[in-house]
N, C-alpha and C positions, 0 to 999 in steps of 0.2 A: 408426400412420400413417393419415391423413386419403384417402381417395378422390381429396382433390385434389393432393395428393402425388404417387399413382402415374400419373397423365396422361403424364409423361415428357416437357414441352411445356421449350421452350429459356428462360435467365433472360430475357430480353427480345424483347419484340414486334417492336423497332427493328430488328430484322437486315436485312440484305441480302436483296431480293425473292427468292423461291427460284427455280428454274430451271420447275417445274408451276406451272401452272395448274386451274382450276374447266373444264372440257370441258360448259358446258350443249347443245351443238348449238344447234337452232331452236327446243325450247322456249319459251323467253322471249320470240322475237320472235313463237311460236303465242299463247302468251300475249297481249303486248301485243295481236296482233291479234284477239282472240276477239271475235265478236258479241255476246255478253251486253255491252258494254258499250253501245252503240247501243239495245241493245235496253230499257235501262232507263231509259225515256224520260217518267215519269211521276211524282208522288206514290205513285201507289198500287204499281205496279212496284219503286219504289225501295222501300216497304214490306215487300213481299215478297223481294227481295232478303236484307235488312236480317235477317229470319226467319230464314234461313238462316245466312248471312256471319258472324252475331254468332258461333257456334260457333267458326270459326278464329279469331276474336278472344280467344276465353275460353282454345282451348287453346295458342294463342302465346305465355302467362303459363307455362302451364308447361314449355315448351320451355325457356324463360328462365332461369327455378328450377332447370332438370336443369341448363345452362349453369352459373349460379351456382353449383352443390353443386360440378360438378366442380373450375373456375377459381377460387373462394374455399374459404376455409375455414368450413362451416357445422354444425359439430359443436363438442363442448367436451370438452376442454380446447380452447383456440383454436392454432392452430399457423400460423404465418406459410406462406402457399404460396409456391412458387418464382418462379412471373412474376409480378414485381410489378408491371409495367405491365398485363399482361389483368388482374389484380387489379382494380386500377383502371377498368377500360374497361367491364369488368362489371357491377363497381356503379354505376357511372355510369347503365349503362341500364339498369340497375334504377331506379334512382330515376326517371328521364325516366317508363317506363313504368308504376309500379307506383305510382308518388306525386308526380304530374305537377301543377304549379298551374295554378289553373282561373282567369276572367277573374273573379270573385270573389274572388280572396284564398283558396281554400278546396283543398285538394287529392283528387286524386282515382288509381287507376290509368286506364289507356286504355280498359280493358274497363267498369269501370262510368260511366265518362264513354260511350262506346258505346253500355250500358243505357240510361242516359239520355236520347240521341240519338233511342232505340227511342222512347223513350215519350212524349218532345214531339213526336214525329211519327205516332205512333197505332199504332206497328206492335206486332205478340202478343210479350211478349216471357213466354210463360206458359211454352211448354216448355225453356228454359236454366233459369226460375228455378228448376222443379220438377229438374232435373239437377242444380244447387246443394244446393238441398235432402237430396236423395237422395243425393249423394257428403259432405255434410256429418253426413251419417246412418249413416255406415259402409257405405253401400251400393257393390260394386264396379262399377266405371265399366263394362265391360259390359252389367252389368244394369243399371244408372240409365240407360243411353242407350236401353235399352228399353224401360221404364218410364216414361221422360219424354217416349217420343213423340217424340224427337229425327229430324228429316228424313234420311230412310237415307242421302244422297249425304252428310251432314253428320256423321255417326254413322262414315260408312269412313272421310273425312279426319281427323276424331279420333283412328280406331283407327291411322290410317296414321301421324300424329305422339307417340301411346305406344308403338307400337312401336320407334321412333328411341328415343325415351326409353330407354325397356327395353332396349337394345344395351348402353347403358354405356360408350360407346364418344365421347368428348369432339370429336374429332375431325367426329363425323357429328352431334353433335346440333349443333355450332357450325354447320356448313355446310348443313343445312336452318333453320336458325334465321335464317343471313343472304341466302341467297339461293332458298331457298323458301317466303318467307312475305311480310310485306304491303308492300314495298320498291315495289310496281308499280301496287297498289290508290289510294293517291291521286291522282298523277295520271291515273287514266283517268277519276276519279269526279270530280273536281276543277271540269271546266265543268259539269256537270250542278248540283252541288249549287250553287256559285256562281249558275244560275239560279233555283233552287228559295229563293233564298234572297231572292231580290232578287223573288220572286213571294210568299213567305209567311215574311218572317224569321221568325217565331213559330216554326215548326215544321219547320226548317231551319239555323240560324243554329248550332244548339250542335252540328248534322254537319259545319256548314264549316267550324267552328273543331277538330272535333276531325282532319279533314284537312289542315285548314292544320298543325296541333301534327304529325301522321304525316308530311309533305313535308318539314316542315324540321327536324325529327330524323333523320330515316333519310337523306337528301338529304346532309345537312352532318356529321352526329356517326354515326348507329348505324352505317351501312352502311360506312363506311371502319373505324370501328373493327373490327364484326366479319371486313372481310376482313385487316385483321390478324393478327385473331388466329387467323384458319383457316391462314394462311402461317406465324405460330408453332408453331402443333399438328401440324401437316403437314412443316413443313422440309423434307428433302430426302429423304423415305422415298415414293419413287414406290407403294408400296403403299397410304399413308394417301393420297395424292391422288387415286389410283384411288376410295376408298373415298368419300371427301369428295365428290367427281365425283358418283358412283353416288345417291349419297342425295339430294344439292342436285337431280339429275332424276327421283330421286321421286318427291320434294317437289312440285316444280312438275307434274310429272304428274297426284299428286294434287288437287294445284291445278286443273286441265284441267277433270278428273274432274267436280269441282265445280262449275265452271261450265258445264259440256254439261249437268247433270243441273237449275240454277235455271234455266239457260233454257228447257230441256222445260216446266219447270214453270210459266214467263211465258207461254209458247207454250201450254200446255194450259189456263192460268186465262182467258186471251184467248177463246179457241176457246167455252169453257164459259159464259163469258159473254156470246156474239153472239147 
């Protein structure tokens, strides 16, 4: 029997709303209001941002992937899993993220359309690529994040979404996956780049499209699917939504984390430079 077998998640997503809810408190609205977003008011800012940021882009792929193992069947012999609609909703954004068409005809996933972003706009993208490197080398992600120089506030939100991983636990990877991850990042970033764009499309233009792609995916398709499927996983066992709860304000806690620590670091590259 398949990993995605034992989830115990109901035949269909369609059921009737359960009676729990996701308890984020003020998180989200800490979030929305965080000063990093103000504060990244520049080319080179955004740059430096950009240094950072790419890390929860890379490892949102895998949050995705644990998602997929658990909801599909990713082993052989192939075994049909039981919801065939999160089946569905799964691969779907899989494909959206992992093999998104680009305004060339050309595909790509999100994360190296991202790289890309980095580097028509001049930002280092030297320490992800050497972390690539290094985990495509056998090397354990641990030690690659230390090894690659990887920004410590960027190296704990990493270690903070393998550990979710590593639970095993389908229920909490879905629920930091839909509502502690980049559902919130387009539109705060959305009028900045749109000006940045219209001041240097050259070196600009392939971040607003890969925002625009983030707004109306998560906006119209990911986001309702995946709370779907956290109300199928969850059902009516007030212990998984306790759990689901718990993680999704990790998540975003983590989240916080991250940006208290690139804004010191906007704020100390400022200072360093007058």
């Amino acid at each position: 029997m398949t990993a995605a077998l034992s989830t115990g998640f109901s035949a269909a997503v369609t059921s009737p709303p359960p009676r729990h809810t996701i308890d984020l408190g003020d998180l989200r609205q800490r979030l929305l209001a965080h000063p990093i977003y103000a504060m990244v008011d520049s080319p080179q800012r955004l740059r430096r941002f950009m240094e950072h940021h790419v890390f929860a882009v890379w490892d949102f792929q895998s949050l995705l992937v644990a998602l997929q193992q658990k909801l599909t069947c990713t082993s052989l012999p192939w075994i049909p899993t039981p919801d065939r609609e999160a089946r569905r909703l799964v691969n779907e954004i899989v494909l959206d993220e992992q093999s998104d068409e680009l305004p060339d005809g050309t595909h790509a996933s999100h994360f190296e359309l991202y790289l890309d972003c980095m580097r028509q706009a001049g930002a280092d993208t030297g320490p992800i690529e050497t972390l690539l490197t290094l985990l495509a080398a056998g090397i354990p992600l641990d030690r690659a994040l230390n090894e690659a120089r990887v920004p410590a506030a960027a190296a704990t939100f990493v270690r903070t979404s393998f550990a979710i991983i590593a639970s095993g636990s389908a229920h909490k990877i879905v629920a930091a996956f839909t509502y502690g991850r980049e559902d919130v990042i387009p539109e705060m970033f959305r009028p900045l780049v749109v000006a940045l764009a219209a001041h240097d499309p050259h070196s600009w233009e392939r971040l607003r499209f890969y925002l625009d792609r983030h707004i109306e995916a998560d906006d119209e398709k990911h986001g309702p699917m995946c709370r779907r499927i956290v109300a199928s996983l969850c059902g009516d066992d007030a212990g998984r939504w306790a759990e689901a709860s718990a993680t999704a304000r990790g998540s975003l806690e983590a989240r916080l984390d991250l940006w208290d620590s690139i804004a010191a670091e906007l704020d100390l590259g400022e200072n360093a430079s007058c």
